[in-house]
C-alpha positions, 0 to 999 in steps of 0.5 A: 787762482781758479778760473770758471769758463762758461760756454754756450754751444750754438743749436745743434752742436753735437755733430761740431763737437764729435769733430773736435772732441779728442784734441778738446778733451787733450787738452783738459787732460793736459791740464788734470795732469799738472794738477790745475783742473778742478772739473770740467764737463758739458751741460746736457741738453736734456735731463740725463746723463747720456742726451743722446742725440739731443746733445749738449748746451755748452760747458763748464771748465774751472781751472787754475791759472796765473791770471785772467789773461792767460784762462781768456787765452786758453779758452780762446784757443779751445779747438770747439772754438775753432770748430764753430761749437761754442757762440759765447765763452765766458771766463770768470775768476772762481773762489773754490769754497766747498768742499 
């Protein structure tokens, strides 16, 4: 089943996220490479694609998973945790419908 994983960076989280954004995007890289990961991406801080310095308010992962426990583990061992990036997560069974 697919999983949504919401999260929501803390103010100013650009330079936490610059630490700590290869070993992040490994690991998705990691899950696209099995096959399990639908999309993953932040959300802008502001209305572009490139925010610059203004940076970024969180992000959205969804991905399959054998079961709510283990997308709550994986996300819990997100190194943008472990960096202080992320002050709330998220993850929410998801029905993919379209396309």
């Amino acid at each position: 089943m697919y999983y949504a994983i919401i999260s929501e960076d803390v103010a100013n989280s650009l330079p936490l996220r610059k630490t700590a954004r290869a070993e992040h995007i490994a690991r998705l890289e990691a899950l696209r490479e099995h096959g399990r990961l639908l999309i993953a991406g932040p959300c802008p801080a502001i209305d572009a694609d490139d925010p610059g310095e203004a940076g970024f308010t969180g992000s959205l992962i969804v991905a399959e998973f054998p079961s709510l426990v283990a997308a709550q583990d994986w996300a819990d061992a997100d190194p943008y945790i472990a960096a202080g990036v992320y002050q709330r997560v998220a993850v929410k069974p998801f029905k993919k419908v379209l396309p």
